[in-house]
N, C-alpha and C positions, 0 to 999 in steps of 0.2 A: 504494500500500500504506500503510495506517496504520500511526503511529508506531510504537504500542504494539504491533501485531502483528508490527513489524518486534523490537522490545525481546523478545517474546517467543519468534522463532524463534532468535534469539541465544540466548536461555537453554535452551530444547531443547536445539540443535546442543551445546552447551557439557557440559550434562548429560550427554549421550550419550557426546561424547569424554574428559569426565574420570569417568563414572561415579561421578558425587555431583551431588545438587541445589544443595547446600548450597554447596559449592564451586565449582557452575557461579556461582549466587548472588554469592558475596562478588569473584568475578571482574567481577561486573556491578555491584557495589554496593548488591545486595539483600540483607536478610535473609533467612535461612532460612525465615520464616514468608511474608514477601515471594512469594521465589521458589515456593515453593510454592503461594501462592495464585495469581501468575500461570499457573503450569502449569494449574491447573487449570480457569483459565479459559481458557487453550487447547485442552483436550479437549474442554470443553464448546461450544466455538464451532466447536471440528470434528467435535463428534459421534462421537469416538473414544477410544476409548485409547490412549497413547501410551506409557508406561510403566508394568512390571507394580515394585512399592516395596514392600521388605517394611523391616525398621530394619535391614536386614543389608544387602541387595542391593540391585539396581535394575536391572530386564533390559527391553531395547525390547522392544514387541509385535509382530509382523504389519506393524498400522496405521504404529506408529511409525518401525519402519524403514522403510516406505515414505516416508513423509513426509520424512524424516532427510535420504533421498535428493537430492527434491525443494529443500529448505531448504536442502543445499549448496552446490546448484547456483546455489540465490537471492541468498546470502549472498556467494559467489564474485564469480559477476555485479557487484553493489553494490560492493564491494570492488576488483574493478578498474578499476570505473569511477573511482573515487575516485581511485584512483591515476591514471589516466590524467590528471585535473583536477590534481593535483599535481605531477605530474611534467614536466607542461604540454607545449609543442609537439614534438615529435621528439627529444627528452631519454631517454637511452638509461641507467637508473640503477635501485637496486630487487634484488629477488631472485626469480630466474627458479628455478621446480621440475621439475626432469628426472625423468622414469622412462626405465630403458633395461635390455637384458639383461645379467646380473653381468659375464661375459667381453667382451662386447663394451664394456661400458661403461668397465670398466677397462682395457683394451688399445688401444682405440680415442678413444673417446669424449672418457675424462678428459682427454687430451692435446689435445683439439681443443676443450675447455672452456677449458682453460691460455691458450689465445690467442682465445679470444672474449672474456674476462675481460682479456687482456694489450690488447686493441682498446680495451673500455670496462670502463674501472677503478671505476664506480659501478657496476655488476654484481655480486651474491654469490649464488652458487650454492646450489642444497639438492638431491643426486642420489640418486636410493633404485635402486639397483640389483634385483631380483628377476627369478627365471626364470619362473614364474608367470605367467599369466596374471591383472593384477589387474583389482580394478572400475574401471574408470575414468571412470562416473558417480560414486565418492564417492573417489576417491583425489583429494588435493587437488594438481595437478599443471598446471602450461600445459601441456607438451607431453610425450610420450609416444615414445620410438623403440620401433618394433613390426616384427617381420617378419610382414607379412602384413598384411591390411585386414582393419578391424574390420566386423563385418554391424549394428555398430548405426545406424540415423539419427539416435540425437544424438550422435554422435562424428563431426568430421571430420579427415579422411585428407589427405595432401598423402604425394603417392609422391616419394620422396629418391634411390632408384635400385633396377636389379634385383637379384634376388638368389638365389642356390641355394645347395643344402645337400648336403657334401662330406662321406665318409668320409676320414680322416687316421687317419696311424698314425706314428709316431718311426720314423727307420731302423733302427732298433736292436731295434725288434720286428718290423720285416719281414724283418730276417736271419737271425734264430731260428724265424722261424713260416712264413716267406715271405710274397711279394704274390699277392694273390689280381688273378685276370686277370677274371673272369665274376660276376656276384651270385647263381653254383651256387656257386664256390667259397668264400663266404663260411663254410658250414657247417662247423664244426671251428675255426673261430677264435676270437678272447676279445676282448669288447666291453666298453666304458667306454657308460652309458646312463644321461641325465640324466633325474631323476626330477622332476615340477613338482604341482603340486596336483590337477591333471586328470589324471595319471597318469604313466608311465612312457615315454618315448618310445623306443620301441624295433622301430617299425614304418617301416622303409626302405624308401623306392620306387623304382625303378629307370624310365628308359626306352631305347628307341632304335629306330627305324629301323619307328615303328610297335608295335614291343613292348614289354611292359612286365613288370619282375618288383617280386617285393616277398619280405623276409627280416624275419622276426620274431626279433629274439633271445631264448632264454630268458633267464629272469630269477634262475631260480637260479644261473645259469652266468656273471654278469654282475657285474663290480663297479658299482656304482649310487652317486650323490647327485645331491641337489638345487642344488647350488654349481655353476653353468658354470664358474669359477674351478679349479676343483677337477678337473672332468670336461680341465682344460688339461692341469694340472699330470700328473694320473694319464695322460694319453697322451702328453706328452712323456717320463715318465720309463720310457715302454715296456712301460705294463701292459694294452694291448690297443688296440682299434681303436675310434676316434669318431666321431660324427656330428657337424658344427658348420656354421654358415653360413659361406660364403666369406670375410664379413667378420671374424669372428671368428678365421679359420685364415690370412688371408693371409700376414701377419709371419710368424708360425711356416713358413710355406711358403717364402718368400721368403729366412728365412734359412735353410734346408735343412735347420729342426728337428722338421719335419712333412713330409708327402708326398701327394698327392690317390690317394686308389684310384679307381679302375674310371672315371673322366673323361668316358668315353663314354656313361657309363650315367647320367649326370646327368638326372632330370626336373625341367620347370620347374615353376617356384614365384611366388610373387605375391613382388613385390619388397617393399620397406624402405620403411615409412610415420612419417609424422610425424604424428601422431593428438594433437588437442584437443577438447575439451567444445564443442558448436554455439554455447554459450550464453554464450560467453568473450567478450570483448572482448579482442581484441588489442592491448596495451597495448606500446610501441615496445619493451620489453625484449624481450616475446618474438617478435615480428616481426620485429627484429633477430637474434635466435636462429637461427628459423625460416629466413632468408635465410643466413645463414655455415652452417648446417647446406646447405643447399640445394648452395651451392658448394663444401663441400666435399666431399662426399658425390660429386659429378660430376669431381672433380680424381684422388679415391682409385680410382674407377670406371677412369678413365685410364689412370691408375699399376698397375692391378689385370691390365692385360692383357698381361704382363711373364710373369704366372702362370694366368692365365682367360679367352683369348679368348673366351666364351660372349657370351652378350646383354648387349647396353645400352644 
């Protein structure tokens, strides 16, 4: 790749993220006139539009966000390799970027970062918690905890253990409402349903024995947000019944401040993935990550069957 078109996807990528030329510019040591003329000689050398500029705005195109994509993925790339050359042989040092789900990341996660950081003390963290599904072709992240595998082929998966997805309730709402024995009896009860960008999750699957049910909750009926955090809080304090992953509910269960419904009715689910970009270079921080995730994740699996003899 040429210099200059490497100089000039930096000042795209940069434009984009702070939404100013100008300011991408003076971060690169260009003028405004500068930067501008670069840009535009990268449209013209790709034959596209990349940004629509008015003296107020500045909004990607089509083309541009395509490309945006593409160029982070370039830039990343570049970038780790760098690092990898400075950080030189098996030197475990640097800042590793987590995505994970809010509840579990906070319950779980954070305290098993505590001691990958307390292992190697040249380690600093940057963790974005969201329930969301995000993109994770332009979220700039190593690694990724996902329930579930992603269908894209430039994402790769590394499965960390299994995993299914339990109804919980506070005992203190099961004494006023009762426990529902069947997923018939679910109807008449009051739901906590985490809401994400894709929609509302409010569609429970049931199986066993060959059979299978499924309970939709309404949603007028329903206290709702988008915070796993929150969706905890509100079922411990006994304001209805939740949907959560094992991993997320286990502590709660464990200390007897949750309760698994209907156990038998469990269907399965794709287990708990460790998803990164194809195009990464595994740079020792995060393969050091990726490995103390591995073990622990097999240790908790263990420890998990105290409360969840199912698969593992």
């Amino acid at each position: 790749m040429a210099t200059d078109r490497w100089g000039d996807m930096r000042l795209f990528a940069e434009t984009a993220s702070t939404g100013s030329l100008s300011a991408a510019g003076r971060k690169l040591g260009l003028s405004p006139a500068a930067a501008s003329a670069r840009l535009k000689k990268l449209e013209t050398a790709l034959r596209a539009k990349l940004l629509d500029r008015t003296t107020r705005h500045l909004r990607l195109t089509e083309e541009g966000r395509l490309y945006l994509a593409h160029c982070e993925v370039a830039l990343q790339s570049i970038h780790e390799v760098e690092a990898l050359l400075r950080e030189g042989q098996g030197m475990v040092q640097g800042k590793v970027r987590i995505s994970a789900s809010t509840d579990f990341g906070r319950q779980v996660l954070d305290r098993w970062l505590d001691m990958f950081a307390s292992l190697h003390p040249g380690v600093r963290v940057a963790l974005t918690l969201t329930d969301s599904v995000s993109n994770l072709h332009q979220d700039n992240v190593d690694l990724a905890i996902r329930f579930g595998q992603p269908e894209s082929s430039a994402l790769v998966a590394r499965r960390l253990a299994p995993n299914c997805r339990v109804l919980c309730a506070s005992p203190d709402y099961l004494e006023r409402h009762g426990t529902p024995r069947t997923p018939e009896a679910l109807a008449g009860h009051r739901f906590i349903v985490l809401v994400t960008a894709a929609g509302p999750l409010n569609e429970f699957h049931f199986a066993r024995g060959g059979e299978t049910w499924q309970h939709t909750v309404p949603m007028a009926d329903a206290w709702e947000t988008n915070d796993g955090g929150l969706v905890r809080a509100w079922t411990l304090s006994g304001r209805g019944i939740a949907r959560k992953t094992i991993w997320d509910a286990a502590e709660d269960v464990r200390c007897g401040r949750l309760r698994i419904l209907l156990p038998e009715y469990v269907a399965k689910e794709p287990g708990v993935y460790a998803i990164r970009h194809a195009t990464q270079y595994m740079v020792p921080r995060v393969r050091a990550l990726l490995d103390f995730l591995v073990e622990q994740f097999a240790q908790e699996a263990e420890r998990m069957r105290d409360i969840w003899p199912g698969e593992r």
